[in-house]
C-alpha positions as CSV (number, residue, x, y, z in Angstrom):
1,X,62.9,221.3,72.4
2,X,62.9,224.6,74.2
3,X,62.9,224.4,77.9
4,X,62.3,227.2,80.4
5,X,65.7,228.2,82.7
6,X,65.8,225.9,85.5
7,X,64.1,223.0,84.4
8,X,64.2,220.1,86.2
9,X,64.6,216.9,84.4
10,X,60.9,215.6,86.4
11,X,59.8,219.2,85.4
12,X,60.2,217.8,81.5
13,X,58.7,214.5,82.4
14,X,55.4,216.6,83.2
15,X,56.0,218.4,80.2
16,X,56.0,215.7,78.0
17,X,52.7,214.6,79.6
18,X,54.3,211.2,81.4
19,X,54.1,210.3,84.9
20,X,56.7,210.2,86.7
21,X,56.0,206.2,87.1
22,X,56.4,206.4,83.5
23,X,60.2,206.4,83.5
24,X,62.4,204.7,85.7
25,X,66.0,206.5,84.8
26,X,66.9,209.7,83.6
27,X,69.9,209.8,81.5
28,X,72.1,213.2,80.6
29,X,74.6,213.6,78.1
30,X,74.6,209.3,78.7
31,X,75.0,209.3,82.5
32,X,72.3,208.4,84.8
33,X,71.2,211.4,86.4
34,X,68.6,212.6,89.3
35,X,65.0,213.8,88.7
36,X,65.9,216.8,90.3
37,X,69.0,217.5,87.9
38,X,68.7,220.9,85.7
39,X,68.6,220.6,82.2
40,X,71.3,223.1,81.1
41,X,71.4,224.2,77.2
42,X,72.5,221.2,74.9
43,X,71.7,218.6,77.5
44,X,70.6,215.4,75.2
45,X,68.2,213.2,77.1
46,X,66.9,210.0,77.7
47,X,63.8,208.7,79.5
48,X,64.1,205.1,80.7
49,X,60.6,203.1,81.1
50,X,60.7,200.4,84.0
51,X,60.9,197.3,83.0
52,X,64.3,197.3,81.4
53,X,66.0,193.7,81.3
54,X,69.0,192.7,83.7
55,X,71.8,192.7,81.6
56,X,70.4,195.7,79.9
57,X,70.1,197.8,83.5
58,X,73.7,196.5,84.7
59,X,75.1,197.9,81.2
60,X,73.1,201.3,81.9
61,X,74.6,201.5,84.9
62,X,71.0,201.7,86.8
63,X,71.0,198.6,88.5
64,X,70.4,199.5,92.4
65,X,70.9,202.8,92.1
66,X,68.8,204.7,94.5
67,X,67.2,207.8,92.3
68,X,64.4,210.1,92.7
């Protein structure tokens, strides 16, 4: 996917028509990142719906984490 310079990862939320209720974590390059992180060239991605089980969240590395 081709993404204009300075996209933010909640910018490519929007772009892939989801709200932003839609996904609960944002990984990058397998690290959980901010919704106002910029997408830089090569980035992979991963969008996170709510709901993800316990274990599964504490494995992520999302459980408690404060991100918007």
């Amino acid at each position: 996917m081709t993404l204009k310079p300075d996209t933010r990862a909640k910018d490519l939320i929007r772009q892939v028509q989801l709200d932003p209720e839609d996904v609960e974590v944002v990984f990058i390059n397998g690290k959980v990142a901010s919704f106002d992180r910029i997408i830089q060239d090569n980035d992979r991605v991963a969008l996170v719906p709510p709901g993800t089980p316990g274990p599964y969240r504490v494995l992520l590395g999302f459980k408690n984490k404060k991100l918007s």
